[in-house]
C-alpha positions as CSV (number, residue, x, y, z in Angstrom):
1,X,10.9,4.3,28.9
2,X,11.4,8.2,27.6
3,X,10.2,8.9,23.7
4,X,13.8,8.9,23.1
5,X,14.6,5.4,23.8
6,X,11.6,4.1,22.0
7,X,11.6,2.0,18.9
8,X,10.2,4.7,16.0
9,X,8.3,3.1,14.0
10,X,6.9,4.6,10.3
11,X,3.6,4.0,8.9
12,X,3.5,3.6,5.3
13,X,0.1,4.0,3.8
14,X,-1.7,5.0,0.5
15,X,-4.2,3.7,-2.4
16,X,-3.6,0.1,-3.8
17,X,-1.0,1.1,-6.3
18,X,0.7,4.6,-4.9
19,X,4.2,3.3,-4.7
20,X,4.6,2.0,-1.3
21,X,6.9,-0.8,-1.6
22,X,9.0,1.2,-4.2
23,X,9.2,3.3,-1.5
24,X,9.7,1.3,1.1
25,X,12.5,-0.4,-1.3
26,X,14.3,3.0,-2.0
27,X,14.4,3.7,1.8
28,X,16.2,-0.5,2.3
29,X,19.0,1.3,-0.1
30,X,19.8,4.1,1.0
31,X,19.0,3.9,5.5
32,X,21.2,6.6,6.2
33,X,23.4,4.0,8.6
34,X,20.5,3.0,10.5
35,X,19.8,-0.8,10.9
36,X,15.8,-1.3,9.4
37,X,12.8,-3.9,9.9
38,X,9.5,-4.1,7.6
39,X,6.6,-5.0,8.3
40,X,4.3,-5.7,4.9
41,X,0.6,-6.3,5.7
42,X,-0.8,-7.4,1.3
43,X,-4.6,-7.7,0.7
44,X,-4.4,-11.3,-0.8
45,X,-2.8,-14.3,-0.7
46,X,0.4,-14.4,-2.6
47,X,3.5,-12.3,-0.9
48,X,4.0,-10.6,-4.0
49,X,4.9,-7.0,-2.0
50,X,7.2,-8.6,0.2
51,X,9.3,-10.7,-2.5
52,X,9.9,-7.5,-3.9
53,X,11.1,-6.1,-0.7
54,X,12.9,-8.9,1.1
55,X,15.3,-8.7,-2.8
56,X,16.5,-5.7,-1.3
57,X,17.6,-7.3,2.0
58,X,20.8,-6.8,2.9
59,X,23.1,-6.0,6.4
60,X,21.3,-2.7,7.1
61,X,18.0,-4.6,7.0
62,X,18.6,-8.5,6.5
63,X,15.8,-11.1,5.7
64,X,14.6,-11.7,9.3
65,X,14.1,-8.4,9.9
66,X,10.9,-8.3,6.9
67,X,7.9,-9.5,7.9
68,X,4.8,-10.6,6.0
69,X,1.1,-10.4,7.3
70,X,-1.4,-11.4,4.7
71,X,-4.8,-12.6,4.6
72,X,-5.9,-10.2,7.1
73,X,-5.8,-6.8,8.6
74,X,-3.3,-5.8,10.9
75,X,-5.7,-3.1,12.7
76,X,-8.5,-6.2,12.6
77,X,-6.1,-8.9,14.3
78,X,-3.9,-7.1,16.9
79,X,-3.8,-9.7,19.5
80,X,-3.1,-12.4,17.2
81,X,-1.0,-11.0,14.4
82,X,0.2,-7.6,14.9
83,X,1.4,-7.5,18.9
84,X,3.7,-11.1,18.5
85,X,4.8,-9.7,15.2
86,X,6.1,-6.2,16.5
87,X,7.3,-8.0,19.4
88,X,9.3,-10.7,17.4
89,X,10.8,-7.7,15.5
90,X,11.8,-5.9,19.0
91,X,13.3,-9.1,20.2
92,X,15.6,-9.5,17.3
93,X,19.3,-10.1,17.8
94,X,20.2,-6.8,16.6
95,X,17.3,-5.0,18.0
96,X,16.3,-2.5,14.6
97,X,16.6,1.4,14.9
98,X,13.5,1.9,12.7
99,X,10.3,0.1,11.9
100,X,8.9,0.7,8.6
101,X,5.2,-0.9,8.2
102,X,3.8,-1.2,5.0
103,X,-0.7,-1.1,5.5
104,X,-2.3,-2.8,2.9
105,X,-3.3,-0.3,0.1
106,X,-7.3,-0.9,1.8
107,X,-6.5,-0.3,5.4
108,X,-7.4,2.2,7.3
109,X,-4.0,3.7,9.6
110,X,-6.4,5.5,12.4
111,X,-7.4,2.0,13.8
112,X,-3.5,0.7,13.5
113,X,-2.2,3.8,15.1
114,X,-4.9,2.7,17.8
115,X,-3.6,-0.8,18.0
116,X,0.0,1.1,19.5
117,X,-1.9,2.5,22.7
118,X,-1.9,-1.5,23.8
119,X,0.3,-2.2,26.8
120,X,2.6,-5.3,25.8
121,X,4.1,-2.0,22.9
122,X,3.2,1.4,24.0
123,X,6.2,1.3,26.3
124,X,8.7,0.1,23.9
125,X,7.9,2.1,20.3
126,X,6.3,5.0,19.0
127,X,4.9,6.4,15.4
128,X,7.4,8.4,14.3
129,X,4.9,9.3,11.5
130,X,2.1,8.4,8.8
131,X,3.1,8.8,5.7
132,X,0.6,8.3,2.9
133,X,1.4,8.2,-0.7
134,X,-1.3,9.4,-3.1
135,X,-0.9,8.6,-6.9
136,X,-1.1,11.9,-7.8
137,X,-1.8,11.6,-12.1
138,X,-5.1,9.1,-10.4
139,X,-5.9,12.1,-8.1
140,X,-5.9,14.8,-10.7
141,X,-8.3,12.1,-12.5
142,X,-10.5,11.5,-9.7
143,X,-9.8,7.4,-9.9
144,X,-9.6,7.3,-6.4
145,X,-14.0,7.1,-6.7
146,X,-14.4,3.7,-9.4
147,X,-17.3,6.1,-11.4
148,X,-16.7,9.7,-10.6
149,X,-18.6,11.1,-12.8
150,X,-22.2,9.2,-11.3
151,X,-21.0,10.3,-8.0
152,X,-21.1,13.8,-9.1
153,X,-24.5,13.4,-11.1
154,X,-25.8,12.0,-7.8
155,X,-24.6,14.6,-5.7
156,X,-25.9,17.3,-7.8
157,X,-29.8,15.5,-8.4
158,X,-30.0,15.3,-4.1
159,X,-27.5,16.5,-1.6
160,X,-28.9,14.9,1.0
161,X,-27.7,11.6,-0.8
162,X,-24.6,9.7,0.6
163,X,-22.1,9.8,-2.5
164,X,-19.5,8.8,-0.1
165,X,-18.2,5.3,-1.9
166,X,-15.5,2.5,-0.1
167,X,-12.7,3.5,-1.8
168,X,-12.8,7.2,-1.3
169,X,-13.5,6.5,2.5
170,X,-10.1,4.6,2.3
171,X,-8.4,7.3,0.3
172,X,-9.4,10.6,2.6
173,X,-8.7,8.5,6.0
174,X,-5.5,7.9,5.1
175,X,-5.0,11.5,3.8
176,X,-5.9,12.6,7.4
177,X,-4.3,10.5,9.1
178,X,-1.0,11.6,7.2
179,X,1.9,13.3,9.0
180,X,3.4,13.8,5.1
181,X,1.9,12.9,2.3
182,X,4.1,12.1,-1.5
183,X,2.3,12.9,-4.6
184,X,3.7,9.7,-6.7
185,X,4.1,9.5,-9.8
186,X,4.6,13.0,-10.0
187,X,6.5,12.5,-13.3
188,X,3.3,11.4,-15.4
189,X,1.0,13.8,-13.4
190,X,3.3,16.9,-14.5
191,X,2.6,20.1,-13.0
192,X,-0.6,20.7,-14.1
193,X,-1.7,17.1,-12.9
194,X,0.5,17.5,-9.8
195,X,-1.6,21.4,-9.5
196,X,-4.6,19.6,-9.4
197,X,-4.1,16.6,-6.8
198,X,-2.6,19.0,-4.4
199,X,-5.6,21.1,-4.3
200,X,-8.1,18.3,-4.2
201,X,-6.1,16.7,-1.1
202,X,-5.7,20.1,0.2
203,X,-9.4,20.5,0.4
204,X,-10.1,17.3,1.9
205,X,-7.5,18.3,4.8
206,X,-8.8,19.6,8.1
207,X,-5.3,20.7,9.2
208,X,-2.0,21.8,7.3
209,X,0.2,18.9,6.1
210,X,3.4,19.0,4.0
211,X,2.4,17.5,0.4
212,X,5.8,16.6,-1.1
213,X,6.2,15.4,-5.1
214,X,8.0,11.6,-5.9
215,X,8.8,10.1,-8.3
216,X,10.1,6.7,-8.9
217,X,9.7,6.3,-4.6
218,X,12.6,8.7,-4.5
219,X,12.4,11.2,-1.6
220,X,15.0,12.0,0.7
221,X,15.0,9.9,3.5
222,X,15.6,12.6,6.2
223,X,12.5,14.0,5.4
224,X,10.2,11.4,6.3
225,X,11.9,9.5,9.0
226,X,12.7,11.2,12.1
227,X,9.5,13.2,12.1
228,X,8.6,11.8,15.8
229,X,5.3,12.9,15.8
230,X,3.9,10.2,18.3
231,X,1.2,10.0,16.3
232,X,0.0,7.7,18.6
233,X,-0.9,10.3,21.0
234,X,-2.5,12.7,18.4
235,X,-5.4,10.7,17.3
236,X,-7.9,13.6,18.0
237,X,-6.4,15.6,15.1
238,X,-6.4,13.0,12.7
239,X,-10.6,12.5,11.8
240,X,-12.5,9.5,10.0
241,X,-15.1,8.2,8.7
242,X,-14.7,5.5,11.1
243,X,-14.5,7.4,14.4
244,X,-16.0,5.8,17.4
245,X,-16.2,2.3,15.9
246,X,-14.0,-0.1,13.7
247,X,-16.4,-1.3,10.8
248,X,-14.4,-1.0,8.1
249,X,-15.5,-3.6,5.9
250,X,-12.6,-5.6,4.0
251,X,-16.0,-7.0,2.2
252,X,-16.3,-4.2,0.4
253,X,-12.9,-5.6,-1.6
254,X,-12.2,-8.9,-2.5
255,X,-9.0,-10.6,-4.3
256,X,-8.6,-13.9,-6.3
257,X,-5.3,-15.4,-7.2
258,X,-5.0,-16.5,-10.2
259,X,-2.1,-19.5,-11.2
260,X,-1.5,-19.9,-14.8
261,X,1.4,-22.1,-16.8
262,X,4.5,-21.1,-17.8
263,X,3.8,-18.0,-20.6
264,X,5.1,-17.5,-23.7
265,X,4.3,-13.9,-25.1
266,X,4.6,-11.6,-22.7
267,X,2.6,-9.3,-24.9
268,X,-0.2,-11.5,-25.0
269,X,-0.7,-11.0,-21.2
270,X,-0.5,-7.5,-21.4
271,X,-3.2,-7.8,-23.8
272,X,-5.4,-9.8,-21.3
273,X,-4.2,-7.6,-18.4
274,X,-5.8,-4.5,-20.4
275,X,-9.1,-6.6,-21.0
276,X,-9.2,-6.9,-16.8
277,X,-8.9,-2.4,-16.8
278,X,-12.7,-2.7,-18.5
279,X,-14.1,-5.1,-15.6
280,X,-13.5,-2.4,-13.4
281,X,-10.5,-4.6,-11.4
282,X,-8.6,-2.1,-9.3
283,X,-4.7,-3.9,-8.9
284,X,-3.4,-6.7,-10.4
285,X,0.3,-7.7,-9.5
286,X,2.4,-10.8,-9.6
287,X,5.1,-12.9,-10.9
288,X,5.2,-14.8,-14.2
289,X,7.3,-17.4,-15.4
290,X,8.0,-17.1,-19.0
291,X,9.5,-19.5,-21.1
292,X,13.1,-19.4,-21.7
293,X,13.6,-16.6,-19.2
294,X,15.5,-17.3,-15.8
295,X,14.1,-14.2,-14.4
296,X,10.7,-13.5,-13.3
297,X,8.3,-11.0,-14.9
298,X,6.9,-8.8,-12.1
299,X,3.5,-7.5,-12.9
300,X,2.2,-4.6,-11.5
301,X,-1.6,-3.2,-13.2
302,X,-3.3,-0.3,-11.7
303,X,-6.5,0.2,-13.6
304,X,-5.5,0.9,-17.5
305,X,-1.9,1.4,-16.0
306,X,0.6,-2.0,-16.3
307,X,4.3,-2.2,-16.1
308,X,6.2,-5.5,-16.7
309,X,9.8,-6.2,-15.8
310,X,11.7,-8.7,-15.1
311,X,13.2,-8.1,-11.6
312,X,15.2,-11.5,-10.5
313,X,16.2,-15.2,-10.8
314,X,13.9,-17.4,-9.6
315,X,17.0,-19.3,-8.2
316,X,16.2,-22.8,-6.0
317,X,12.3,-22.2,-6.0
318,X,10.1,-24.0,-8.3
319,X,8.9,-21.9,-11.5
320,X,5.4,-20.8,-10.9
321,X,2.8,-18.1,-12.0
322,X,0.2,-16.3,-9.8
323,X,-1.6,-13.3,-10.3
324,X,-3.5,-11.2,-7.8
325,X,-6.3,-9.5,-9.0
326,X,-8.3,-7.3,-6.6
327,X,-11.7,-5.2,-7.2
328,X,-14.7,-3.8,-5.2
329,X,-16.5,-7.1,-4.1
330,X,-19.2,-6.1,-6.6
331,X,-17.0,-6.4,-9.5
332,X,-15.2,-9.6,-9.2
333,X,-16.3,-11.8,-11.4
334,X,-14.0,-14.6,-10.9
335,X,-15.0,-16.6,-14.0
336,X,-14.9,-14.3,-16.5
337,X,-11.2,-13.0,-15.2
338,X,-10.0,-16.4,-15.1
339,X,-11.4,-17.2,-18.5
340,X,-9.6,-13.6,-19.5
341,X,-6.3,-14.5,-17.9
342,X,-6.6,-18.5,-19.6
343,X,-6.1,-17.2,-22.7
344,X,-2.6,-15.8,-22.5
């Protein structure tokens, strides 16, 4: 089977919190006539990623077509996991033009884009492209590192010490792996902030990519679909950390849900959500019931960073609240953000 008659398929990847599934949302409403299929692979337990993306379903990309994989790496469990679940796609009545897989916001893509040499796929789809998202304002900030500033003091005591932390592994193998990469949340970073992301990417790059600006998820979908890269066959130009083994440790993060009653105050959660910023946790993100309300509050934190809105009806389903929380494994402490949360 030529490139041309391959399924392309889109990797979607970026720091927990960079906008992928508004994204991934934006590209379900406007797919340029082309018939879609998601993948979501969430850090976690609790769907909350792909709820919000299977309430954009519709007859470009209908229910069947989005797939979750949580409670797992897809890179980590390709026989079991990743190969039935591309094939299940594939074998869809309406076979989809495009796949779009959404990485969970701690994978690594080099090992995924490995998982595509396999034989039961390589002949039937190819990476059209990586795309990672960087949240450009955090970038500028230098959050993608949880303590910059001791990395720096550490660096400049000893060079010979390795300031290399977890989460900027995960942040600079993704930016290398890119095809593209979108500087979210371009609109609070502003053009200084946006000035300042793009030259510290930029510097971590050991080739030229296109860095685009987004805001809101919205980028022209022509731009990053279509980009047929075959990434799959490129993997010497994309470097890691992780080159010539696949010990990326998901113990470096872990992730608790949390279920909590019916709420009353929204405000009062937002409270206890800020009180989680100061432990350190890295995402938080879920839905809420709240009293009254037919719709559920979705919750999405990223460090000192919340937004709460409702987004739908809960409809037939029974009324229920779960939070995510996810950290560095080191700074979950899983009674102190339950007693936190308890208190809404």
């Amino acid at each position: 089977m030529s490139d041309l008659t391959k399924i392309p398929v889109t990797i979607i990847t970026g720091f927990l919190g960079a906008g992928k599934t508004t994204l991934i949302t934006h590209l379900l409403r406007n797919p340029q006539g082309k018939r879609l299929a998601v993948l979501v692979n969430e850090f976690g337990t609790a769907g909350v990623d792909g709820d919000i993306i299977k309430s954009c379903s519709d007859e470009n990309c209908p229910a069947e077509n989005i797939v979750e994989l949580a409670n797992g790496c897809i890179c980590c469990t390709v026989a079991d996991d990743f190969i039935p679940t591309i094939e299940s796609l594939m074998a869809l009545p309406q076979t989809p033009d495009h796949i779009l897989i959404e990485t969970s916001g701690l994978a690594l893509p080099k090992p995924l884009l490995k998982a595509f040499d396999w034989p039961a796929i390589r002949s039937k789809i190819t990476v059209d492209g990586v795309i990672a998202l960087a949240d450009a304002e955090a970038v500028a900030a230098g959050r993608f590192a949880p303590n910059v500033e001791a990395v720096d003091a550490q660096r400049l005591a000893d060079d010979s010490l390795d300031h290399e932390t977890p989460l900027s592994e995960v942040f600079e193998d993704q930016i290398s792996c890119a095809d593209i990469i979108l500087l979210s949340k371009a609109d609070l970073a502003g053009e200084e902030g946006l000035a300042k992301a793009r030259g510290m990417i930029e510097a971590e790059l050991s080739r030229t990519v296109p860095l685009l600006p987004m805001t809101e998820g919205v980028v022209d979908p022509r731009v990053i679909l279509g980009l047929n890269a075959a990434a799959e066959d490129d993997l010497d130009q994309r470097p890691s950390h992780h080159d010539g083994h696949h010990d990326h440790e998901h113990d470096d993060f872990n992730s608790i849900a949390v279920s909590l009653p019916e709420i009353e105050d929204p405000a009062a959660l937002e409270a206890a959500i800020g009180k989680l910023a100061e432990l350190n946790i890295l995402r938080v993100k879920g839905h809420i019931a709240v009293k009254g309300k037919p719709m559920r509050l979705l919750v999405q934190a990223v460090g000192s960073r919340l937004r709460m809105q409702f987004d739908q009806p809960w409809g037939a389903e029974k009324r229920h609240s779960t939070l995510i929380v996810i950290a560095e494994h080191h700074d979950i402490d899983e009674a102190r953000i339950r007693d936190i949360l308890g208190a809404v």
